[in-house]
Backbone bond lengths (Angstrom), bond angles and torsions (degrees), N, CA, C in turn:
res aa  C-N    CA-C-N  psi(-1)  N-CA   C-N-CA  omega(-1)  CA-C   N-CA-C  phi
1 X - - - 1.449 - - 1.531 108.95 -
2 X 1.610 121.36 127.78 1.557 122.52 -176.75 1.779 97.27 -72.11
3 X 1.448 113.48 131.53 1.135 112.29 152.11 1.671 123.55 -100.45
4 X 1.624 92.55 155.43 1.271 99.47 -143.02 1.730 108.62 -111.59
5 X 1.485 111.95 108.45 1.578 127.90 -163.05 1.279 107.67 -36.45
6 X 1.278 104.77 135.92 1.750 129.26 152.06 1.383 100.74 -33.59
7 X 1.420 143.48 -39.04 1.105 127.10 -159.28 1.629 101.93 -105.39
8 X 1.054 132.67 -20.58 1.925 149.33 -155.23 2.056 85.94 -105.42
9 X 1.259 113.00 -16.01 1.687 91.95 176.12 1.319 125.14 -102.92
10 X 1.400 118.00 108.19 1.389 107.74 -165.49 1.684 120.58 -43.01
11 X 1.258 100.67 158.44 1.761 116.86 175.15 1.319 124.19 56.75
12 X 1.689 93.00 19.22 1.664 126.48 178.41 1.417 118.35 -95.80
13 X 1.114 102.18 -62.86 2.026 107.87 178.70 1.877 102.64 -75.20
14 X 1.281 89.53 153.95 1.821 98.72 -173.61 1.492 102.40 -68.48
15 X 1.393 129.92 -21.96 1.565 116.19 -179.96 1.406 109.74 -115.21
16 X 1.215 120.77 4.42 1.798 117.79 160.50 1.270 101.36 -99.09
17 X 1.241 148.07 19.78 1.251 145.96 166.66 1.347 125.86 -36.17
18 X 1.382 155.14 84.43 1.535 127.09 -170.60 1.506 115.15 -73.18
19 X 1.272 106.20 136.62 2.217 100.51 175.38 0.948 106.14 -106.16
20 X 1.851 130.49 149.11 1.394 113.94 157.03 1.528 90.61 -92.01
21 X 1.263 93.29 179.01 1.504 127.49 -179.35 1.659 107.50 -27.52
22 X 1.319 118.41 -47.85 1.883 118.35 -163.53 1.483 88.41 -53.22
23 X 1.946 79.70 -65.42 1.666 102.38 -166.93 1.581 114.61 -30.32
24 X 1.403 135.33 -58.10 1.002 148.48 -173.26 1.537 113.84 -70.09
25 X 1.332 112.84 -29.68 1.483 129.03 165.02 1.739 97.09 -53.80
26 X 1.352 107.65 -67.37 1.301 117.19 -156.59 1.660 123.50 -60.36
27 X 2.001 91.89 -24.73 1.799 100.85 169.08 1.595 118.84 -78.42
28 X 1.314 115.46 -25.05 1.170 120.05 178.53 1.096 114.65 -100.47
29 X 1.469 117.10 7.18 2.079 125.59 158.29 1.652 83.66 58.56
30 X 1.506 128.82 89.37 1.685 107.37 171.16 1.979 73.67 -167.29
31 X 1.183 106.20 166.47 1.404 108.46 -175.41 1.803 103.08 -98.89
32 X 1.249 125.20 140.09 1.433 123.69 -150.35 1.630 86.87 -71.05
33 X 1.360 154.61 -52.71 1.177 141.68 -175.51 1.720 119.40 -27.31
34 X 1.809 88.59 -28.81 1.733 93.22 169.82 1.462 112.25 -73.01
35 X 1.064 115.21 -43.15 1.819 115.87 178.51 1.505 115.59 -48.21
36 X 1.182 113.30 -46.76 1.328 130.89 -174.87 1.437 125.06 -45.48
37 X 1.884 84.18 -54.55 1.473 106.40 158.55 1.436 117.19 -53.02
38 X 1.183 128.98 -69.38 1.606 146.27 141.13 1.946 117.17 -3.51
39 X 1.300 115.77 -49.74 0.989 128.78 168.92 1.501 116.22 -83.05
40 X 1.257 129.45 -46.43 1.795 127.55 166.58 1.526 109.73 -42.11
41 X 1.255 98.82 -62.14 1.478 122.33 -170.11 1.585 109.29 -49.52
42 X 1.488 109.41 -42.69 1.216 122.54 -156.43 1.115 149.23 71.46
43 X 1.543 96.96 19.32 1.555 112.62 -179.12 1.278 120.88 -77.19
44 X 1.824 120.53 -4.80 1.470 104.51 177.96 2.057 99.59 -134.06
45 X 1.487 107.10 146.13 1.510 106.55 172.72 1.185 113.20 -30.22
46 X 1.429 142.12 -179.43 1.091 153.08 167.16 1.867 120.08 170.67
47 X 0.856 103.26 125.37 2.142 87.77 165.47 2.086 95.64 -118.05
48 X 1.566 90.94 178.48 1.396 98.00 -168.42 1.776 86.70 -120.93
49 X 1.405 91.74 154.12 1.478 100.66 -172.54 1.766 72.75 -131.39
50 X 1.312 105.31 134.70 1.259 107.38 168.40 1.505 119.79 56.68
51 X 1.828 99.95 -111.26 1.235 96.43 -167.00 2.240 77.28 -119.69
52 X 1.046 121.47 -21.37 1.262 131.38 156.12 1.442 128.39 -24.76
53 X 1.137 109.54 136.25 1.886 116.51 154.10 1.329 107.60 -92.70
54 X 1.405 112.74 144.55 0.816 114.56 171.35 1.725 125.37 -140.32
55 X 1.968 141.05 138.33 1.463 101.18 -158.83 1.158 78.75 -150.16
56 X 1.672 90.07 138.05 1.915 110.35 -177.51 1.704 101.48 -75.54
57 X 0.769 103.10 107.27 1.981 99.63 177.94 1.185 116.19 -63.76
58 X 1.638 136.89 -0.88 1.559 103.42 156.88 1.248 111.63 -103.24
59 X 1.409 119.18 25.58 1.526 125.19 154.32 1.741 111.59 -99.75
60 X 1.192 112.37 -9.76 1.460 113.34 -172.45 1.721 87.43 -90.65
61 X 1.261 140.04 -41.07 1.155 141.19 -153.89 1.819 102.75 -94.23
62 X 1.249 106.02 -14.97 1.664 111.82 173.16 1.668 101.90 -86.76
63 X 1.253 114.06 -34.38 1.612 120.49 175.74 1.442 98.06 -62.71
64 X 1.306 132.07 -64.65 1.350 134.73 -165.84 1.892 94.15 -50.64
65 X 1.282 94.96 -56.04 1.552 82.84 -161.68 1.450 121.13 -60.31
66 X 1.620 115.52 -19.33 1.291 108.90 179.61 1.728 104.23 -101.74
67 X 1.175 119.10 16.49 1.396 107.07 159.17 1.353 122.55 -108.86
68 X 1.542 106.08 -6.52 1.555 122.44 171.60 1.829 111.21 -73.75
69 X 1.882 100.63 -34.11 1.586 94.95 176.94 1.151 99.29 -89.42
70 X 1.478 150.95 -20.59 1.386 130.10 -179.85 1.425 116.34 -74.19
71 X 1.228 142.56 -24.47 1.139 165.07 109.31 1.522 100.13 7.44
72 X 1.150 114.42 -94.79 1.310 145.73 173.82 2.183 107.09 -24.59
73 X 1.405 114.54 -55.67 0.671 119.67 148.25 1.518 152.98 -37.14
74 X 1.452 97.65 -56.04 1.583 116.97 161.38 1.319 105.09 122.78
């Protein structure tokens, strides 16, 4: 039987992680009403699970980084 990597199983490796909404609230320390905003707007990735948000964190952490250099930029 192939066993199947620590890194190939979802919600296993630290940057394939999926968050819902708290969770993702809770990495970016911001109160989820801000996400929401964030999510209407469409300023951050997201897919819907259901009736859910849902956000792969090493795409949430590639967002951070390119809004930290545009920022950064001016």
């Amino acid at each position: 039987m192939k066993e199947i990597s620590e890194k190939a199983r979802p919600g296993t490796a630290g940057t394939d992680e999926i968050l819902t909404l708290k969770q993702f609230a809770d990495y970016l320390k911001c109160h989820p009403s801000s996400l929401y905003r964030l999510i209407r707007d469409g300023d951050v990735p997201y897919f819907r699970l259901g009736s859910d948000y849902r956000f792969q964190k090493s795409t949430i952490d590639n967002w951070i980084r390119n809004k930290t250099r545009a920022r950064a930029r001016g």
